[in-house]
N, C-alpha and C positions, 0 to 999 in steps of 0.2 A: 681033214686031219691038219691043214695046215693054218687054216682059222681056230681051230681047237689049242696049237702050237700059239700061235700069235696072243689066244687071246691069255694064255696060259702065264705067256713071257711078259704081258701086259699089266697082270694080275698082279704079277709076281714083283715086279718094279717098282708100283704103286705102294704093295706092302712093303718093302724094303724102304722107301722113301719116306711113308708115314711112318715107319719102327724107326727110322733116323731122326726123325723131328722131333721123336716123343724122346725120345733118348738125349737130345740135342736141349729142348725146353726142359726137360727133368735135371740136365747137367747144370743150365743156365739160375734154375729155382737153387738147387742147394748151392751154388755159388753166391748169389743172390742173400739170403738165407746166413751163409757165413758172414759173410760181408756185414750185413747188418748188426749181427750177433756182437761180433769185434768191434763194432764203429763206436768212438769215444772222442770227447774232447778233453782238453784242457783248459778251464776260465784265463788262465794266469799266464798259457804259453801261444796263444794263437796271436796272430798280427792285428796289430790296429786297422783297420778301413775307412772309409767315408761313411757308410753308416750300417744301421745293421735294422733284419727284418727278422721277424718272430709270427712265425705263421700260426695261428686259433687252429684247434682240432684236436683230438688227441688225450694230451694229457696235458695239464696245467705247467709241465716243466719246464715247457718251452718259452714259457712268457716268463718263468723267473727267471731263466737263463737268459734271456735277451736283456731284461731288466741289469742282472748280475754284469754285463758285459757292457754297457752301459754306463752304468757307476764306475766300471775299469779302466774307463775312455777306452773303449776297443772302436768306439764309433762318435759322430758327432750326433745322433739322432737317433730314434728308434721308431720303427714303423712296425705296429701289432696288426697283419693284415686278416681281414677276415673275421673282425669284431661283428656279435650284431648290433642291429642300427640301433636298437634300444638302450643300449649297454654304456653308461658314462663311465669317464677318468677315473673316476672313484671308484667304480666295481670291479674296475679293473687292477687298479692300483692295488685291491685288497687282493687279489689273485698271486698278481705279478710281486709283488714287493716292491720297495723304494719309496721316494718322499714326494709329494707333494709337489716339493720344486722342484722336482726329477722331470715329472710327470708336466710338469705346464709349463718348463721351458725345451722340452727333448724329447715327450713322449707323443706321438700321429697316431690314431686310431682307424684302421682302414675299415670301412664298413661294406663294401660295395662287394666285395670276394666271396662267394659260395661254395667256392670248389679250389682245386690246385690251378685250376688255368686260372682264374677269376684274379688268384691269388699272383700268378705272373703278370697278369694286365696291372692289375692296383700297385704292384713292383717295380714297375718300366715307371709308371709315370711318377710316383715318388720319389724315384733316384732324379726322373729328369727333372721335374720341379725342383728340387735343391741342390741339381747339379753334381751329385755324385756319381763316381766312374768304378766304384768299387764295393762291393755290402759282404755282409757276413750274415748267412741266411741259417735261421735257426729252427729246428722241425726236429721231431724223434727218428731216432736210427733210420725204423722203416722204409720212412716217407721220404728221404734224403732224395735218394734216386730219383724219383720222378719228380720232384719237388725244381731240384738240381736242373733236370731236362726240359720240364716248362719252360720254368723262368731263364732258363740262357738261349731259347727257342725266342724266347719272346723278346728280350733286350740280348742280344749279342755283344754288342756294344761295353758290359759292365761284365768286371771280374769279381766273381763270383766266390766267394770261400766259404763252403758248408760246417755249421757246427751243429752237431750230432748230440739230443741228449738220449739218454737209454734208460728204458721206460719197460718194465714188466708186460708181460711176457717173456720182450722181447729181448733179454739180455744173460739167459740161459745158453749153457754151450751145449747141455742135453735138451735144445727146443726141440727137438721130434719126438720127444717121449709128452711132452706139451698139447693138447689138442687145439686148444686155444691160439700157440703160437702160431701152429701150423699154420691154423683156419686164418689166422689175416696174416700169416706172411704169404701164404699163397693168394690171398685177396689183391695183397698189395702189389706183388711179382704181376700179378694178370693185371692190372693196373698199371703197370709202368711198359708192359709189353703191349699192352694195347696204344695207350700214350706214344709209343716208339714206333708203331706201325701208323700210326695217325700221321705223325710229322714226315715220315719218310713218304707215305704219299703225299705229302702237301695239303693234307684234310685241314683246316680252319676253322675251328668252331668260332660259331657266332662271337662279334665281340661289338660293347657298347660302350658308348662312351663314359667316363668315371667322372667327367666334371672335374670338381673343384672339393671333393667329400673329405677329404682327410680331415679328423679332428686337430 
């Protein structure tokens, strides 16, 4: 009876604890979720920096926003990380918008980036190559967050100011009537929570060296 008792009160705790986490990660996702929904910039009111990066992936807007901020001296430089390696000035330019001599006095081409870490390694060393202590990192609503967590993981050292462009789906304030939205904000949220449990144990993915690649 008293092993029946025990295993019962054992049973019973475990559930309690799993119904707390699912309730705790459920809280965390529509916060999550909000958050994203709201996230906006402004070209014309954010702070100048030392320079500015525009992370590939996504949606195109991110590269005319980095572009657009650029032209507004919000930076001295622009780093587009996560180009592919085949991909020249030019194809990109027709993307991105701007001129020519935008582009071949101010524009770096990161190629070496696959993913959002790839994307904080190619980060750390182009700020430190040119010496910059400050970027304005530009990626849609979503990806902010883990974008954001990477790369201050990886250069601690640089201040960091996220600029948010909003990109469909995800800029719906009824996104759960969305299925689309749901399906990658909840993609993304399990992305940034796994990201966050990586670093809190100290896990390290592989990293290589980048050389000397920046266009």
């Amino acid at each position: 009876m008293k092993k029946f008792r025990l295993a019962s009160i054992i049973s019973r705790f475990f559930f309690i604890l799993g119904f707390g986490a699912v309730i705790f990660i459920l809280a965390g996702f529509f916060k999550f979720a909000e958050a994203t929904i709201n996230t906006g910039n402004n070209l014309q009111n954010i702070r100048a920096q030392d320079g500015i990066v525009a992370l590939t992936g996504g949606s195109a807007e991110r590269l005319k926003a980095g572009v657009s901020l650029l032209e507004r001296h919000k930076g001295k430089k622009l780093l587009i990380s996560g180009v592919f390696k085949s991909a020249t000035k030019e194809e990109i330019r027709a993307i991105a918008g701007g001129s020519r001599e935008l582009f071949a006095c101010c524009v770096n081409l990161g190629k070496d980036a696959t993913d959002t870490i790839g994307n904080a390694q190619e980060v750390k060393k182009w700020a430190h190559d040119n010496h910059f202590e400050s970027l304005i990192i530009v990626t849609d609503n979503y990806h902010i967050p883990r974008s954001m967590l990477e790369i201050s993981h990886a250069a601690p050292e640089l201040e960091l100011v996220p600029f948010a462009t909003r990109v469909s789906p995800f800029i719906d304030k009824y996104w759960w009537q969305d299925e689309k939205a749901v399906k990658g904000l909840a993609t993304e949220y399990s992305k940034y929570l796994l990201a966050g449990l990586r670093l809190k144990l100290g896990i390290e993915p592989q990293r290589k060296d980048l050389g000397n690649k920046n266009d």
